[in-house]
Backbone as JSON, one array per atom type, in Angstrom:
{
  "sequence": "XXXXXXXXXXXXXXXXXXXXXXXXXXXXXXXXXXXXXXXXXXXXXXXXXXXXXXXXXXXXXXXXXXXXXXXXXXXXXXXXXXXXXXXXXXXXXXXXXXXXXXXXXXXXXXXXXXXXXXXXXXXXXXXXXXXXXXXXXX",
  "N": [[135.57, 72.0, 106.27], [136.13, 74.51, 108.68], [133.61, 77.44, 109.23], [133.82, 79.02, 111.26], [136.3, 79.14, 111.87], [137.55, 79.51, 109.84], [138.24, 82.36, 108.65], [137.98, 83.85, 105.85], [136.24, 82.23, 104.54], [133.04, 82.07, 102.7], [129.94, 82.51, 103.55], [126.66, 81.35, 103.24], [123.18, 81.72, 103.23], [120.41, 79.73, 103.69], [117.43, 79.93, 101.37], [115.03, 78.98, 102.24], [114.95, 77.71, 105.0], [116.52, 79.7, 106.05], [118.85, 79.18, 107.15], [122.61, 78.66, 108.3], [125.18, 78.14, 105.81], [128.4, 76.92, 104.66], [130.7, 77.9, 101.92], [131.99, 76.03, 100.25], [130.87, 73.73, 102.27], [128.35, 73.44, 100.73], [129.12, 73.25, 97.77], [130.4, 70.5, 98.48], [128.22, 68.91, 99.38], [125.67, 69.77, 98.42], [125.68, 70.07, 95.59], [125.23, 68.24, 94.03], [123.67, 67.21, 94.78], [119.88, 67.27, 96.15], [120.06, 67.54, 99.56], [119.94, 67.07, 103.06], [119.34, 70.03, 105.62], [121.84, 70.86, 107.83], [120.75, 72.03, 110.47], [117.91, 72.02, 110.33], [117.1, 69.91, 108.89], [115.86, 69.59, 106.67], [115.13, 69.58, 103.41], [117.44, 70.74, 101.2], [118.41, 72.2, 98.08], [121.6, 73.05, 95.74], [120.76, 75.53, 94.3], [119.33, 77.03, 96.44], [120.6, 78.31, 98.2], [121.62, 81.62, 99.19], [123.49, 84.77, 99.01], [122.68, 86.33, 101.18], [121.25, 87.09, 103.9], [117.71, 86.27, 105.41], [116.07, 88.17, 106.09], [117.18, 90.42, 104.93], [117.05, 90.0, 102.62], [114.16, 90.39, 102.64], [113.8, 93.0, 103.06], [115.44, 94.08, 101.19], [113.38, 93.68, 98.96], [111.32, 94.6, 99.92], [111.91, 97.48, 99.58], [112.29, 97.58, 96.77], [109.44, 97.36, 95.94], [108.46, 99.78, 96.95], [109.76, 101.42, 95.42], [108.88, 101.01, 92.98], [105.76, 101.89, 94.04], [105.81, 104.28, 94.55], [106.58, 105.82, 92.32], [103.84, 105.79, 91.06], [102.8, 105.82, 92.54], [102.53, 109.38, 93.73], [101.56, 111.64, 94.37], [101.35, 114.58, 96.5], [101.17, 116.5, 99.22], [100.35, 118.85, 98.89], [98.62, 118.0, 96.02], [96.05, 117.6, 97.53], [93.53, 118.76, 99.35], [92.95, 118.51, 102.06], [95.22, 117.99, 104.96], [94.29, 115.72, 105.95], [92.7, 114.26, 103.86], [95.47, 113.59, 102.63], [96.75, 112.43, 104.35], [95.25, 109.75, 104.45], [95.57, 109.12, 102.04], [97.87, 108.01, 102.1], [98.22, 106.31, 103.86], [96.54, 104.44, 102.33], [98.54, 104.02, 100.26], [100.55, 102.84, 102.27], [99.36, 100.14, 102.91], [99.02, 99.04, 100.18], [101.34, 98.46, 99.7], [101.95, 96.2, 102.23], [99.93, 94.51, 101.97], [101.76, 94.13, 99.42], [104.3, 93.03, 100.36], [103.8, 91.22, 102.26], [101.99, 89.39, 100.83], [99.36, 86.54, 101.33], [99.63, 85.06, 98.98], [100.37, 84.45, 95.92], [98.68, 84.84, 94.01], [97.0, 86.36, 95.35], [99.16, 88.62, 95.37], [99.2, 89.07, 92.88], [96.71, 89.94, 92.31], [96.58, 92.11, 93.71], [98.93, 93.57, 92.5], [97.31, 93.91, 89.63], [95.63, 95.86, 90.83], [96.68, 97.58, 91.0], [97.66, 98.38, 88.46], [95.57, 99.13, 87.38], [94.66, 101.73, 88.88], [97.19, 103.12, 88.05], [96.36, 103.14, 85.24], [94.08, 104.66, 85.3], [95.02, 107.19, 86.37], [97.16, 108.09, 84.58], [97.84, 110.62, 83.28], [98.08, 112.33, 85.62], [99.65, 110.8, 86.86], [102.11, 111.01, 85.07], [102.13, 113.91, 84.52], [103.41, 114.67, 87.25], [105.88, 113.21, 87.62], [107.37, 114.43, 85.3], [107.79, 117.01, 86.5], [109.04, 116.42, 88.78], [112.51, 116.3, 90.22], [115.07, 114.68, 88.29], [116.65, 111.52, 89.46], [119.55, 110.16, 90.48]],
  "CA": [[136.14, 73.21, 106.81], [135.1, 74.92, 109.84], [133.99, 78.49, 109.03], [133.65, 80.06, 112.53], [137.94, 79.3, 112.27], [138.34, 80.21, 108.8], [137.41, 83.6, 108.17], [138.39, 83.98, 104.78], [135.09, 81.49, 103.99], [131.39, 82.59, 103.16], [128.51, 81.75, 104.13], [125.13, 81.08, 102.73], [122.0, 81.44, 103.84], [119.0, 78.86, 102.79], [116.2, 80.72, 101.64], [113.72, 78.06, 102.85], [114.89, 77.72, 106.31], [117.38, 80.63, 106.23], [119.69, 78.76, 107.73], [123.85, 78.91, 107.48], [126.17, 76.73, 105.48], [129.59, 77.4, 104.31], [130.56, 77.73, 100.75], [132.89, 74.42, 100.32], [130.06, 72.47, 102.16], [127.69, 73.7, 99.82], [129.77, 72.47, 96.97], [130.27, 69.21, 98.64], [126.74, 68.62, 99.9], [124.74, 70.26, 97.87], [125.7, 70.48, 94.39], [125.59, 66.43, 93.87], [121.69, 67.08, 94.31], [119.08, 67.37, 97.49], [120.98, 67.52, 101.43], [119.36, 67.86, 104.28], [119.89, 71.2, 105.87], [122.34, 70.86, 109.04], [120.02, 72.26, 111.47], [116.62, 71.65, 110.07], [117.31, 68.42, 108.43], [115.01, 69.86, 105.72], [116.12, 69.23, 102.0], [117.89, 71.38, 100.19], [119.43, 72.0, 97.22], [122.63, 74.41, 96.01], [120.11, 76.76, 94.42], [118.23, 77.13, 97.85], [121.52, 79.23, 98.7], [121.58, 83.05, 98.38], [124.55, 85.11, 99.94], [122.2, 87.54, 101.91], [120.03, 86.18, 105.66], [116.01, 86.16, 105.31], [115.85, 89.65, 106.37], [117.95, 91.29, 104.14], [115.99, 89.89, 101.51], [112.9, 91.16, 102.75], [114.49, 94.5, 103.2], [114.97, 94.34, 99.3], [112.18, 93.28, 98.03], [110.28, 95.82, 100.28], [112.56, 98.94, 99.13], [111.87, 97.45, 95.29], [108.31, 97.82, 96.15], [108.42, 100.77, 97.69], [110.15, 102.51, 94.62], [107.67, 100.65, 92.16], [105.12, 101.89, 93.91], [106.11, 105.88, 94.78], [106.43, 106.21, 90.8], [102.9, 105.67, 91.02], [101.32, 106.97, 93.96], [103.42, 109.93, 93.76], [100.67, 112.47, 94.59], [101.96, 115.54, 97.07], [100.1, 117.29, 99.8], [99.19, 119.86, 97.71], [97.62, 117.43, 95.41], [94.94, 117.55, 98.4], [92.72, 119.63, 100.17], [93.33, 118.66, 103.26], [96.17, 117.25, 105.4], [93.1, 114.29, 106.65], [92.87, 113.21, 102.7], [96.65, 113.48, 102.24], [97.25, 111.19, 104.69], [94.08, 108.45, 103.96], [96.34, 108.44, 100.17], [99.67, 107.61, 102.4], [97.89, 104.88, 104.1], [96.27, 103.71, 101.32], [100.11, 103.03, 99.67], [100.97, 101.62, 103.19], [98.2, 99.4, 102.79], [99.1, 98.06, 99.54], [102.87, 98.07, 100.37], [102.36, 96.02, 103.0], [99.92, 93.62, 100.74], [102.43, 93.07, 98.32], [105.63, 92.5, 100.32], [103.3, 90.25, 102.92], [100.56, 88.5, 100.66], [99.34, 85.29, 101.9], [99.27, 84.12, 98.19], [100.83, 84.78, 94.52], [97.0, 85.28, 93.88], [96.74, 88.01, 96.15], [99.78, 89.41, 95.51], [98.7, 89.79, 91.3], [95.69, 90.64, 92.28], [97.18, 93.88, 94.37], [99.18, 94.33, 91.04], [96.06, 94.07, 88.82], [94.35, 96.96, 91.15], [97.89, 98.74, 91.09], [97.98, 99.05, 87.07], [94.2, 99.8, 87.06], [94.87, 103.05, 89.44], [98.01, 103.85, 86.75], [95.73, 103.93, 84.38], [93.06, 105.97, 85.25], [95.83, 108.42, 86.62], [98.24, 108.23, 84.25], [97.76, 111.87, 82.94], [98.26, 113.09, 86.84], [101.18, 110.84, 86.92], [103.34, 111.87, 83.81], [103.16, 115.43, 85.05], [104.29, 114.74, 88.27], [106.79, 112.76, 87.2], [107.68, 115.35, 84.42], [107.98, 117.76, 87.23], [109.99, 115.89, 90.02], [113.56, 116.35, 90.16], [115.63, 113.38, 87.94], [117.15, 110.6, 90.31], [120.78, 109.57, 89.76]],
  "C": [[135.13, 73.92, 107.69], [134.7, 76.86, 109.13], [134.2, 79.59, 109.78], [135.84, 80.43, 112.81], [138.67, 79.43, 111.14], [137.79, 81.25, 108.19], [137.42, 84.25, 106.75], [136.81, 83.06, 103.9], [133.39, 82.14, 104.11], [130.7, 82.15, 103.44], [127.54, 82.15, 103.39], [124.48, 81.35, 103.55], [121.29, 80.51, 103.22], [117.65, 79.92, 102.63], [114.98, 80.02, 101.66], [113.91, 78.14, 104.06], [115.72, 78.89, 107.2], [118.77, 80.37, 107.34], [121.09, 79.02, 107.19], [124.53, 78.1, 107.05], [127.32, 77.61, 104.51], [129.44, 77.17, 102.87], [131.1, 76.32, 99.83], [131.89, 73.42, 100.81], [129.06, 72.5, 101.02], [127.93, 73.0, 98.77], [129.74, 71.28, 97.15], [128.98, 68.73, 98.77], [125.74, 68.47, 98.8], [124.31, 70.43, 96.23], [125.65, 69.21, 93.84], [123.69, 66.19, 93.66], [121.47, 67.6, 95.94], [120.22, 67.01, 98.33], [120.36, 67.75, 102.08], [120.52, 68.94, 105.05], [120.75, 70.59, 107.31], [121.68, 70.62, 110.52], [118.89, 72.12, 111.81], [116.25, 70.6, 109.65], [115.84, 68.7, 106.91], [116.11, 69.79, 104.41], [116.42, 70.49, 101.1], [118.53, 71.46, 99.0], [120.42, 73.07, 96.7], [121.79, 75.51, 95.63], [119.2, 77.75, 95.24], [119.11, 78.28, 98.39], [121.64, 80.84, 98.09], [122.56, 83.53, 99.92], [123.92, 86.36, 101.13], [121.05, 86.42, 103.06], [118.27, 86.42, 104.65], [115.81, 87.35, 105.21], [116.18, 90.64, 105.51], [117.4, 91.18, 102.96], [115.0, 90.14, 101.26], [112.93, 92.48, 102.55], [114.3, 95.14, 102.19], [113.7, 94.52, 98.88], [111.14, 94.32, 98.5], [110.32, 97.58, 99.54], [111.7, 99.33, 97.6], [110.58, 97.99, 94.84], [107.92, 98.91, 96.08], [108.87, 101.69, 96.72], [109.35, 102.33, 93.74], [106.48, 101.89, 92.44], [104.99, 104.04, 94.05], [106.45, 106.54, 93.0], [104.77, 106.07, 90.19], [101.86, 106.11, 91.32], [101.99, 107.84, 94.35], [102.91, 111.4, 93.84], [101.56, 113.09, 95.87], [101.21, 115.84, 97.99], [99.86, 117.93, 99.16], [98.66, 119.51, 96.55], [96.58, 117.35, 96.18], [94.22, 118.55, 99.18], [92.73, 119.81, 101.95], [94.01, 117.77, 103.18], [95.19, 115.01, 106.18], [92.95, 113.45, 105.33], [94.43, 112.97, 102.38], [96.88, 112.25, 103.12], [96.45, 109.8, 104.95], [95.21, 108.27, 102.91], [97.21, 107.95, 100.92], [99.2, 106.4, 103.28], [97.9, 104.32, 103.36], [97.33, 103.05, 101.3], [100.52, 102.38, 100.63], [100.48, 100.13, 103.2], [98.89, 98.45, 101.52], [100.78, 98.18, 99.67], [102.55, 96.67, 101.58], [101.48, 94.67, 102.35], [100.43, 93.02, 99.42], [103.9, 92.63, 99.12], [105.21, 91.11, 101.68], [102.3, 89.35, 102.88], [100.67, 87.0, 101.23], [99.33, 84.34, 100.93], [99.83, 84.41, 97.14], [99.88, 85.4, 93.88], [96.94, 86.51, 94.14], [97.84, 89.47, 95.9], [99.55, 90.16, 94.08], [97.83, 90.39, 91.64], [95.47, 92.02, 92.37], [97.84, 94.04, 93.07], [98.58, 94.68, 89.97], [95.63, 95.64, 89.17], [95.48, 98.49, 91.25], [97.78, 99.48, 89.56], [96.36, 99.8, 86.74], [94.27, 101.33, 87.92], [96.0, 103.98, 88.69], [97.43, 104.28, 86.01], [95.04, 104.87, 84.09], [93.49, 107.17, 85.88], [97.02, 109.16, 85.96], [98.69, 109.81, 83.77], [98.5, 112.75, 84.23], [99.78, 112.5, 86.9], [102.17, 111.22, 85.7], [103.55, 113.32, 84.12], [103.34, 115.73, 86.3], [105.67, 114.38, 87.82], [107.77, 113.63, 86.26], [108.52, 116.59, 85.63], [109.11, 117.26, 88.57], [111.22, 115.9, 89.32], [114.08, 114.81, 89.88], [116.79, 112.76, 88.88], [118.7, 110.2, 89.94], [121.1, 108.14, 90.26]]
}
């Protein structure tokens, strides 16, 4: 089945090559074992398939991050003295935001979580009464 002429059909992405494949080929192809991909001729298999593109998955995983890590580093300007240290701290979190949703390694990326729970800890006092204090999320 074609899916560009049956619109009623989904589509996959590969999240190795992020490529598209319908849900019926999938089934046929893919669920029997390894297929090479269509377009990449790279091997896949049905669990390689996720219903969201490359991007959209990054998107996630960045947001996820990004709320992880604002329960954390959740310091205020007026936790600071000046607006020049307030925004060194808002790098900083850019900084490791941008080391955990782009490490070059699994390594690197614990590692940034290692140096994440070690800055929890030795703040945790500062964070519980922020946290205490910030308006509850629905």
């Amino acid at each position: 089945s074609d899916y560009t002429h049956t619109p009623d059909v989904r589509v996959f992405f590969s999240t190795l090559c992020d490529h598209r494949v319908c849900e019926p080929c999938i089934a046929r192809l893919y669920d029997p074992g390894p297929y090479k991909c269509p377009s990449c001729h790279r091997m896949l298999s049905a669990r390689d398939f996720s219903r969201e593109p490359l991007e959209a998955r990054e998107v996630d995983t960045e947001v996820k991050v990004r709320r992880q890590l604002a329960e954390i580093f959740c310091k205020t300007e007026e936790d600071f003295v000046s607006n020049d240290e307030y925004n060194d701290y808002l790098m900083e979190r850019e900084d490791i935001v941008d080391r955990l949703v782009n490490s070059a390694s699994q390594d690197e990326a614990q590692e940034t979580w290692r140096e994440i729970e070690k800055y929890r800890q030795q703040h945790a006092e500062q964070i519980q009464r922020i946290q205490r204090l910030a308006p509850k999320r629905k």
